[in-house]
Structure formats: structure tokens, C-alpha cells
C-alpha positions in Angstrom: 84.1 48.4 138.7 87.3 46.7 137.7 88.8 45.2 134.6 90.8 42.4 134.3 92.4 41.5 130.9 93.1 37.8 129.6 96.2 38.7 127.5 96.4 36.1 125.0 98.2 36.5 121.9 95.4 38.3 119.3 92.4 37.1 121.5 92.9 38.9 124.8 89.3 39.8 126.2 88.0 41.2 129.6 86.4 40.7 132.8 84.5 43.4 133.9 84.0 42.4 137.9 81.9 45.0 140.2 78.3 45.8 141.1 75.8 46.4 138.2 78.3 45.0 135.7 75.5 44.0 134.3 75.1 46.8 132.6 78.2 47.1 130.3 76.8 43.9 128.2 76.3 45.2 125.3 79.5 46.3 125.2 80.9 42.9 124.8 79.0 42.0 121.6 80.3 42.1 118.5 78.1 44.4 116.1 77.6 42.1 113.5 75.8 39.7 116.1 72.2 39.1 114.9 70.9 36.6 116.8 72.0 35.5 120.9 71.4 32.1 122.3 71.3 32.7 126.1 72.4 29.2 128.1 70.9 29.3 131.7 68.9 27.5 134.3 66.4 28.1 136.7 67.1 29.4 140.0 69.8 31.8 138.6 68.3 35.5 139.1 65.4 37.0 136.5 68.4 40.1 136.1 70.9 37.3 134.8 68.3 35.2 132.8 66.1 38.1 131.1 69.0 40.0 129.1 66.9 42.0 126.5 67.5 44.8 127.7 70.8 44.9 127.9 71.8 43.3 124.3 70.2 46.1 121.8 68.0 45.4 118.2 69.0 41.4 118.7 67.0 38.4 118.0 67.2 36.8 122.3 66.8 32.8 122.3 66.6 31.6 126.2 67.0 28.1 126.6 67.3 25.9 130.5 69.5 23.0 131.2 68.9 20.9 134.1 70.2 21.4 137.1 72.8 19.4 138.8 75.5 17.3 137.7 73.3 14.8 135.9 72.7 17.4 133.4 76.2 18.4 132.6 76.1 16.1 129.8 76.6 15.4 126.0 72.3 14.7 126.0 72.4 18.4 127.1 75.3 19.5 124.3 73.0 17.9 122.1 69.9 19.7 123.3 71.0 22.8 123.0 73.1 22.3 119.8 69.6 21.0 118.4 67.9 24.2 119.6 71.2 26.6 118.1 69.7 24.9 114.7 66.2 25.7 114.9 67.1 29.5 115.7 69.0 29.6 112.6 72.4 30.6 114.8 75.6 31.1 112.7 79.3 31.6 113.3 78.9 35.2 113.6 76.2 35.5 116.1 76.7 34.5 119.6 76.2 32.1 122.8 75.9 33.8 126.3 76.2 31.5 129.3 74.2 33.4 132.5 75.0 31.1 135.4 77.2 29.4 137.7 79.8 27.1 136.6 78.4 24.3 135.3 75.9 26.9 132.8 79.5 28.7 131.8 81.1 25.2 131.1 78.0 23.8 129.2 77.3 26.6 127.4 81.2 27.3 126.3 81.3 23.2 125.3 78.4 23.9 122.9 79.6 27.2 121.5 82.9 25.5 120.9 81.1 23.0 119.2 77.9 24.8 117.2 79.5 25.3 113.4 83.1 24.4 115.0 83.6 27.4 117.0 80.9 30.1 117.5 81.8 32.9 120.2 80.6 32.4 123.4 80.3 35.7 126.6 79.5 34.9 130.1 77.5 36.3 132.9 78.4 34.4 135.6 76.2 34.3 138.8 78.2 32.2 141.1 81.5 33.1 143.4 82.9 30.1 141.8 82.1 30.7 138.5 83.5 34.5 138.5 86.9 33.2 140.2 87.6 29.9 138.3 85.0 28.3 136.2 83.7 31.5 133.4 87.5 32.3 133.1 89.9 30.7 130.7 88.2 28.5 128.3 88.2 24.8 129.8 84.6 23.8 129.0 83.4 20.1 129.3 80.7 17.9 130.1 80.8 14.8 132.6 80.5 11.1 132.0 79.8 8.1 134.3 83.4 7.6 134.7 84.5 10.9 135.5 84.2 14.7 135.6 85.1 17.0 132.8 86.0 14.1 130.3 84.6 15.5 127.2 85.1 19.2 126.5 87.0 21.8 124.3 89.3 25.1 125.2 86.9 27.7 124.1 88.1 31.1 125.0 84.8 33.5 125.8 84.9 37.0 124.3 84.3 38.5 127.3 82.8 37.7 131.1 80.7 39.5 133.2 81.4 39.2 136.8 78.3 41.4 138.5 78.8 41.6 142.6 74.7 41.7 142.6 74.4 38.2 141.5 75.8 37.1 144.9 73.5 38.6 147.2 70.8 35.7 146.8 73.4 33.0 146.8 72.9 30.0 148.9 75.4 29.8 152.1 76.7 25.8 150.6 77.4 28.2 147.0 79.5 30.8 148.7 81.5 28.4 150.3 82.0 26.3 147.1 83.5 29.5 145.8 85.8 29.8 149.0 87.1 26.4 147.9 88.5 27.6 144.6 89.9 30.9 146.2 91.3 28.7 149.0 93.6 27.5 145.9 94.8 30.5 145.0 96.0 31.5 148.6 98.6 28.5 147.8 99.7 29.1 144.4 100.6 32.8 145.8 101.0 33.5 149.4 98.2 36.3 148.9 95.9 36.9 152.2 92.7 36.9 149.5 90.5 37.6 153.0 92.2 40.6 153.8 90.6 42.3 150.5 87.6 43.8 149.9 85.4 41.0 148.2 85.5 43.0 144.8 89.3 43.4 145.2 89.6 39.4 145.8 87.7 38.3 143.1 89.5 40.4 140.6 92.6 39.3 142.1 91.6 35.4 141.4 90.8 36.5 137.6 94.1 37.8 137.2 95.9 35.0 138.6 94.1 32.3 136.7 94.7 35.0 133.7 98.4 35.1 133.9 98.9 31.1 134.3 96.3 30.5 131.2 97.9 33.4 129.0 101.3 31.3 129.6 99.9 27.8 129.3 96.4 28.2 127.1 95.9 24.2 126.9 97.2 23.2 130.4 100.5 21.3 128.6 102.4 22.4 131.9 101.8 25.7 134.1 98.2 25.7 133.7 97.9 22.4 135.3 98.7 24.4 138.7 95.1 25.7 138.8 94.4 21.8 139.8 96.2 22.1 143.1 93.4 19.9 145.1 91.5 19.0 142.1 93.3 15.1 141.8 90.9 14.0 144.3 88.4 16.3 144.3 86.8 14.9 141.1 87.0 11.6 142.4 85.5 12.3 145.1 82.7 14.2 143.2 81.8 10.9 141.2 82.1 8.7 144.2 79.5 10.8 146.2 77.2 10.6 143.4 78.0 14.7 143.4 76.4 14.7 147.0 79.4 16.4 147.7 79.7 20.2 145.5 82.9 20.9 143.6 84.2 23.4 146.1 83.6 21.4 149.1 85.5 18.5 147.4 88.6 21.1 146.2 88.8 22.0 149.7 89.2 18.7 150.9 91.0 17.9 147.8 93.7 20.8 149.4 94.0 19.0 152.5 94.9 15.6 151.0 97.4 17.0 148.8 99.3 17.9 151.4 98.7 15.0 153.2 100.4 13.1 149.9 103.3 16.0 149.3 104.0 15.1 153.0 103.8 11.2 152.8 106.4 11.9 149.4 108.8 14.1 151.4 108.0 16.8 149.6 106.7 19.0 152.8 106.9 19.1 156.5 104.4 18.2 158.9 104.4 22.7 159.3 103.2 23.4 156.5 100.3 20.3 156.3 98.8 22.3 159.3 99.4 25.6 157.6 97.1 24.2 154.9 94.2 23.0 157.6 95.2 26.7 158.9 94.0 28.2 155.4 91.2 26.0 154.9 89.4 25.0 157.9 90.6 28.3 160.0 90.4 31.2 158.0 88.0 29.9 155.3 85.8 27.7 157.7 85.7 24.8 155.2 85.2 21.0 156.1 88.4 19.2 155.8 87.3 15.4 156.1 86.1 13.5 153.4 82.5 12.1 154.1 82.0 8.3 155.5 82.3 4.8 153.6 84.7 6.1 150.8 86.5 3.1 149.2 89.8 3.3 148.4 90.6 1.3 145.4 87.4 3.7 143.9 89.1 6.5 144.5 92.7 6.1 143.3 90.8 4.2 140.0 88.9 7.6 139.2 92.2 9.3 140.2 93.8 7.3 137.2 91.0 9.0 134.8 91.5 12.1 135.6 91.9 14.2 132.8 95.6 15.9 133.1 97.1 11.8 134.3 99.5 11.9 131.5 102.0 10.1 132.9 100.5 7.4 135.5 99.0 8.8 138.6 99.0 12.9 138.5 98.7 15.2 140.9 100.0 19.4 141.5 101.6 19.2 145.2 103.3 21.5 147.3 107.1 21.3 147.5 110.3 23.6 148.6 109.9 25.7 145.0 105.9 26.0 145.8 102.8 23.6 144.0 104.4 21.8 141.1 102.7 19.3 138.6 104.1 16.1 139.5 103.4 12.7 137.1 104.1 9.2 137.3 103.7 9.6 142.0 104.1 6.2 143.1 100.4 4.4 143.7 101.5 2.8 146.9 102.2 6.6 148.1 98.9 7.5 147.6 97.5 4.6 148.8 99.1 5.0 152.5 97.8 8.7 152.5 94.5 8.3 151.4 94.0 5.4 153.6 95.2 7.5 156.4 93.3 10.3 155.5 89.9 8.6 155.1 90.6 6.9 158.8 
């Protein structure tokens, strides 16, 4: 098993990635914790759902969101904030979100919110959850007019990333997670596949780790760790979520290079370098699907959450992926329109 520390100033925590992981549970609650709200959903394993016997002489509430996008909402925060009342939850007991990303991002929303800030651990179950979503406290529920619009930074006090959880993933999940390590392959140069899959995922974590310990609330490095995201998330809400979050980031990947090419920023090289990466060594679809409309999509680019400055996007460039604000609309008009040809 491997650890991989979060080192942030007075609240550095863990990630304990490796088979049976599991296991070590306990040793991420706080003895003073009396009562644990467990945040999960159906379908994710009966080993990650029914934690009593890991979490010793503690009062165990299990409560179920919904599943799919639909659910990630503020009806759900206020569900489950609801139910944190009738157990009689405090400050000092504790949240645990067992599940893929959306449970970790729904269940660190409402920690962050129960009694303005209760501590929150999570188990999570999916590849993209243990390399992106369970680590570094970005939590958030979605609205009509976008993805991830609501939300709070929430550190957890510790993630459990247990190997086991993948075996009974779904093929479409897996790949979703290879969309988020496709990312990293960018922002570093590392050959990810060349690792063992334990080695890999640890090697995300610390990654993410050292860009969030640097830039907690995404004012400037952090937003790196959106390198494909810009059009992902519209193209998420445009599909009706038809289309996952890590099938959208890898086609997100392509059209950023598409754009850092249209903007000079990068040669016509190093666009196929990225359809290399992403459709050749992590055999992930690179085309958009069908009937997309344009002026949609660059409207719910405009939303997106880190468009401080006009149209935002992190692009590729001679000094690597850099955030880049204010991009000129009719730039990302000609590419997208190209790209959705």
C-alpha cells in the first residue's frame, strides 16, 4: 500500500491507495467521533457501503443519493443535510463519502455545509474518483445552467483509495478515469501507462496534491487541473450528461489543442501528439457526438466556473498548459466549428 500526503499548511492529510485499503479506516477517524453519516449510492460495492466493521464503538447512519447527474443537486444537499439533523450529527462527528465522484463531491458539499464545516473522509470506488474527484476539496453540486456551480473547498481528513473497488467497475467507468489521467500525462510528460496501476494512481494523487497544496482555491496554478475541462462541462450539459465526465475531458483535451493551435500557441506536432495520448495509447473517443450547437456551447463555456476574465480556458503553449483568460470568442468559434465538422 502507498501513502500519499496532501501537505497543506496545518491540515495536511493522506491517501492511503493499494488493495484492502479498506482496512486502515479506522485509522482515519478522529477519536472523539461519535456518530458517522456514511454518503453513498447503490450500485457501489456492499464492502464500500457497509462500513461497520471497520469504524469501531460508532453510531453508522447510511444514507443513498440518486444516481446520475440529476441527483447532484442542492434537492439532494438538502436531503441529506435534513437527515445529518435527525441523527443528531455535530461538528465533531463525521461524514464519509463511499463512492465515485459525484458521492465524494456531494457528500464533501454537505459536510462543508452541515454546522458550517463538519469533517468529511472518503472511500472512493471509482478510477476517477481516486485520481481527481476524492482529492483536494472542490465539492459542488450542478444546476440547469451548468456543472459544478454551487459548491465549497472542503478539504477531507483523509481518502481511501482501495484497488479492490475497481475490479467490478463497468468498462464506460474505467475509461472515464483514463480521461482524467489522460490530463495528467500533459501537465507532466509522465508515461502514467508504463506504471503499475497502483503506482499510476498514486502518482495522479501526488500531482493534483502538489498543484492544490500551492494553489488551495484554484486563484491561479490549481486552475491547470482544468486542462480539457473548458468544454468538457459544456459539453456534459449539452448532452443532457449522455456523455460521462471522462469521456467529455478527453475530448475536452483534443479541442484544446485544437484552440492552442488556432491561437498560435502550438504546432500542428504536437495537436497530433495529443490524439497520440488520447485516442492511441488511452483508446479514448476524440469526436464530440452529432448535432452539437455552437452558440450552446461557447454560451455554457462563458459559465464555466474559473471564466474570470471573459472566455477561460488552460491551453498548451511553448512553457507547457497555462491558464489563459480573456481568449478571443471568434478564436474559439473557428475551432469549435471546425472541430464539430
Amino acid at each position: 500500500m502507498r501513502r500519499v500526503t496532501v501537505p497543506l499548511p496545518d491540515r495536511a492529510y493522506d491517501v492511503l491507495v493499494g488493495n484492502g485499503a479498506i482496512e486502515h479506516l479506522n485509522d482515519l477517524v478522529p477519536d472523539r467521533v461519535q456518530r458517522i453519516a456514511v454518503v453513498t449510492q447503490s450500485g457501489v460495492p456492499a464492502a464500500f457501503r457497509n462500513l461497520s466493521s471497520h469504524l469501531a464503538d460508532r453510531h453508522i447512519e447510511v444514507f443513498e443519493i440518486g444516481v446520475g447527474e440529476a441527483a447532484k443537486s442542492l434537492p439532494t444537499i438538502e436531503s441529506l443535510t435534513s437527515s445529518f439533523a435527525r441523527m443528531g450529527l455535530t461538528r465533531n462527528d463525521l461524514v464519509i463519502g463511499a463512492g465515485g465522484g459525484m458521492v465524494t463531491d456531494v457528500a464533501g458539499f454537505a459536510a462543508a455545509s452541515w454546522h458550517r464545516g463538519t469533517p468529511v473522509v472518503h472511500v472512493s470506488t471509482s478510477l476517477l474518483g481516486m485520481v481527481d474527484a476524492a482529492i483536494g476539496g472542490k465539492t459542488g453540486v450542478n444546476l440547469p445552467e451548468g456543472k459544478n456551480l454551487v459548491g465549497a473547498f472542503w478539504q477531507p481528513s483523509g481518502v481511501i483509495c482501495d484497488l479492490d473497488a475497481l475490479d467490478t467497475l463497468p468498462p464506460r467507468e474505467m475509461r472515464c478515469g483514463l480521461g482524467e489521467m489522460a490530463k495528467y500525462h500533459f501537465l507532466t510528460g509522465d508515461d502514467l501507462l508504463s506504471m503499475e496501476l497502483e503506482q499510476r494512481i498514486a502518482r495522479c494523487i501526488e500531482i493534483k496534491a502538489e498543484i492544490v497544496a500551492a494553489d488551495e482555491r484554484e486563484g491561479g496554478r490549481r486552475a491547470l487541473l482544468n486542462y480539457g475541462h473548458t468544454l468538457a462541462h459544456a459539453l456534459e450539459t449539452a448532452t443532457g450528461h449522455d456523455l460521462a465526465h471522462g469521456e467529455a475531458v478527453a475530448i475536452g483535451l483534443i479541442y484544446a489543442a485544437e484552440l492552442g493551435r488556432e491561437l498560435g500557441r502550438i504546432d500542428d506536432a504536437r495537436v497530433t501528439d495529443h490524439r497520440q495520448v488520447v485516442a492511441g495509447e488511452y483508446d479514448l473517443a476524440t469526436r464530440p457526438p452529432d448535432g452539437l450547437d455552437v452558440d450552446q456551447l461557447i454560451e455554457l463555456m462563458r459559465r464555466d466556473k474559473k471564466a474570470l476574465d471573459g472566455l477561460t480556458f488552460a491551453l498548451d503553449g511553448p512553457d507547457g498548459v497555462e491558464v489563459v483568460t480573456g481568449v478571443d470568442e471568434r478564436s474559439v468559434r473557428t475551432a469549435l466549428e471546425w472541430f464539430l465538422a
